[in-house]
N, C-alpha and C positions, 0 to 999 in steps of 0.2 A: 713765070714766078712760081716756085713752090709750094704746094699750099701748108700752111702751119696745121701742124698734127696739136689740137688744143688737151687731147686725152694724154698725151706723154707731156707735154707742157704743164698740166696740174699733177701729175704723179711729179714730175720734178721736183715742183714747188712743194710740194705736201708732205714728199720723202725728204728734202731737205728740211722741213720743218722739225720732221722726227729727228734728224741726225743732227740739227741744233741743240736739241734736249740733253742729246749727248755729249756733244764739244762745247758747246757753251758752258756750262758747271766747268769744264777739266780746262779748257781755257781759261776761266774768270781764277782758278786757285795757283792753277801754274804761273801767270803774269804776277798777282799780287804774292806770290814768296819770290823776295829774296834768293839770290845764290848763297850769302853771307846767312842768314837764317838758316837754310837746308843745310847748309856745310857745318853747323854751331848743333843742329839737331842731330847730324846724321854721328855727331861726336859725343853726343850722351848715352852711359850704357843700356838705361831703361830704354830708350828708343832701341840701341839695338840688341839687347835679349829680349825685346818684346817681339822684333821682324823674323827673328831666328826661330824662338818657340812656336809664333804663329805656323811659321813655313814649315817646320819640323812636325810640329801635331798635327797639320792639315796633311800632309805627305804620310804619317803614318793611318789616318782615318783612312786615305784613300785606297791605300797597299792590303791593311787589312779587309775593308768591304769590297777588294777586286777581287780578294780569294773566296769569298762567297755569291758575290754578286753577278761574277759573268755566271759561272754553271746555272745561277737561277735564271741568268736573261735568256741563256741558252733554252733552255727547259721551258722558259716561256714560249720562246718562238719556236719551238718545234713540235712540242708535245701535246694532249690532250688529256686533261686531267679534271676528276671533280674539283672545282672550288677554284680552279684558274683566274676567272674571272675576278674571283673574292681578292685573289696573290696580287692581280694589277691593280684592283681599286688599294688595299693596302701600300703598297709602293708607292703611289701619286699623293699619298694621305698629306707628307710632310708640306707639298708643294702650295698645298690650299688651306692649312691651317695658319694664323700668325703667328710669326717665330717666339714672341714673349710668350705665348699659348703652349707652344711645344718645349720649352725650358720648363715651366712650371710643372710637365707631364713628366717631363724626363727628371728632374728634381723629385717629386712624389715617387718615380720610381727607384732610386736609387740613393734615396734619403738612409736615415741610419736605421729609421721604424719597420722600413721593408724588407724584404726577403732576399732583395739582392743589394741592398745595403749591409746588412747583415751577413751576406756570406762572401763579402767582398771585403769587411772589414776583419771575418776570421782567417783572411788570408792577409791582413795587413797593409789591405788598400780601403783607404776610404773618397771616394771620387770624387763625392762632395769639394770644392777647390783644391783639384787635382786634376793635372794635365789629362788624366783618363778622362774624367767629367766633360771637358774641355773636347777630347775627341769624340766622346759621346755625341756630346750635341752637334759639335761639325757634320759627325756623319749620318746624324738625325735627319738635319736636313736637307744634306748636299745629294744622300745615298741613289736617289730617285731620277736624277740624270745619268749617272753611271748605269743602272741597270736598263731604262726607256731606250739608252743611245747604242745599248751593248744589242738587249731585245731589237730593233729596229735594222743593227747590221746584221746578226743570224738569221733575222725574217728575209734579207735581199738575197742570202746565199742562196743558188739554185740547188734544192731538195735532192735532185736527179745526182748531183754528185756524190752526195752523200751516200745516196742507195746503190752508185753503181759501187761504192766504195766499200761499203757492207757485201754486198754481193760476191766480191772479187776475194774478203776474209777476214778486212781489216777489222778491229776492234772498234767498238764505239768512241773509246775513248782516242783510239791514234787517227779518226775521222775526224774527231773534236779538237785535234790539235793540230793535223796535219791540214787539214781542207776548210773548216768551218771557220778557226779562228785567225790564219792568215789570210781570207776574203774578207773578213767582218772587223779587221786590224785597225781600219780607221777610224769606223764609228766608235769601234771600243776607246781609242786613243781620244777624241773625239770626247766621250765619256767620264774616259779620265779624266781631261782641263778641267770639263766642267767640274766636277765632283770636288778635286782639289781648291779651282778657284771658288767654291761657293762655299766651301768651307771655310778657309782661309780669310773670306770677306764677313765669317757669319758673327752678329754682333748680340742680336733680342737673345738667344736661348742660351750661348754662351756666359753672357755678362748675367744669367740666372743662376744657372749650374755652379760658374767659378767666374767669380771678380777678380780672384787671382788664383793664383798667379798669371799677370794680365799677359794678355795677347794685344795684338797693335788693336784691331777697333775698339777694343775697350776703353785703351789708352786714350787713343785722339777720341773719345766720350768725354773721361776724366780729365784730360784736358782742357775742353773744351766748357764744361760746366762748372769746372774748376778754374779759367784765369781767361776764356773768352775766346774767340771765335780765331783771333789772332796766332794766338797760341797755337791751337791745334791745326792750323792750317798748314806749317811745313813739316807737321808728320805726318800728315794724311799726304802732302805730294809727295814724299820720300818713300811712302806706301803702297805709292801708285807708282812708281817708277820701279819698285821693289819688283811689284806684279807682272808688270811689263816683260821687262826683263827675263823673270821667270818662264811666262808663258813661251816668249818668244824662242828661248834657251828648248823647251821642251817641244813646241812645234818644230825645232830644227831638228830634233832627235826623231821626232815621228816621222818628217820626210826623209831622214837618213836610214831610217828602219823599214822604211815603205818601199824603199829603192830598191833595198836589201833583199825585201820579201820578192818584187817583181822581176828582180835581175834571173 
């Protein structure tokens, strides 16, 4: 008889306990909606120019901080600089302060009293409830996955490539794009989810910045404090099948592009 391994018998137990946490909530909303509910929600316009604007401002937060954020992750992981250390504790800042803490920061700074209110408005933006606001904060707090996951795949690439690469004439820049960024594609890609989904989902700094014009979690908020738990319950699932989806659409691009890259 074999004998019982009681050490993988409690990680079992203990791991399923965590992934309870997780399916239990998304079971318990999925069972009690309704198809007739989802289908009566998924027909109201505020539900869906709130899924649209969500996905559309979280997509743009993300596009704009990959054009500055990988060169930084890059720089991170290759380079040696005064104050480095200082650049990665800034970056992790968003991840450990609470999100209604970082709305109120972001709001003082871009209120109408400040300096970048004020030269945001002599341009004819005022962010203050305004999809910019709205992106601000997405990528307030989302930014630091993107850059951790981008840093992380430039640190695995072997250095030694790089240098025979430089050696041989090429430019830094066509080593950065030719060598570095197609081994480090996935973690970036990787990077990317996160940053979009964490924006897309982001509710404390957002519902500070701009109440409206609303984004879905603000929505299933006001809903929810507004007509009860019922309510908000089949736009929060339609929200969650929104995401799905999405991700799932975008994981099939990055396997389709990873192929591409190894073929």
């Amino acid at each position: 008889m074999k004998k019982i391994n009681w050490f993988y018998v409690a990680g079992i137990l203990l791991g399923g306990l965590v992934l309870l946490l997780v399916i239990g909530p998304l079971l318990s909303i999925f069972l009690k909606t309704s198809f007739s509910d989802l289908f009566q929600t998924a027909s109201e316009n505020d539900v869906r120019d709130s899924i649209a604007r969500t996905l559309a401002i979280s997509f743009f937060a993300t596009i704009f901080c990959a054009i500055g954020g990988i060169p930084l992750a890059y720089l991170l992981a290759r380079k040696r600089f005064p104050g480095k250390n200082l650049i990665n504790l800034i970056v992790d800042i968003p991840i450990v302060i609470p999100h209604s803490a970082a709305g109120i920061a972001i709001l003082g700074f871009i209120s109408r009293e400040t300096f970048a209110g004020q030269v945001s408005e002599a341009i004819g933006l005022n962010l203050v409830g305004h999809p910019g606001g709205i992106a601000f904060a997405m990528a307030f707090v989302s930014v630091p996955f993107l850059i951790n996951a981008a840093r992380d795949g430039f640190s695995s690439v072997p250095s030694q490539l790089e240098k025979a690469a430089l050696n041989l004439g090429a430019s830094p820049f066509r080593v950065f794009v030719s060598i570095s960024l197609p081994l480090a594609w996935r973690n970036i890609v990787s990077g990317l989810v996160m940053m979009f989904g964490r924006g897309m989902s982001e509710f404390g700094a957002v519902v500070i910045v701009a109440y409206h014009p609303m984004i879905t979690p603000v929505l299933i908020y006001e809903r929810f404090v507004t007509f009860g738990l019922k309510y908000a319950q089949p736009v929060s699932v339609l929200f969650i099948i929104v995401c799905l989806l999405v991700f799932g659409f975008i994981r099939l691009l990055a396997r389709k592009q990873e192929k591409m890259i190894n073929a």
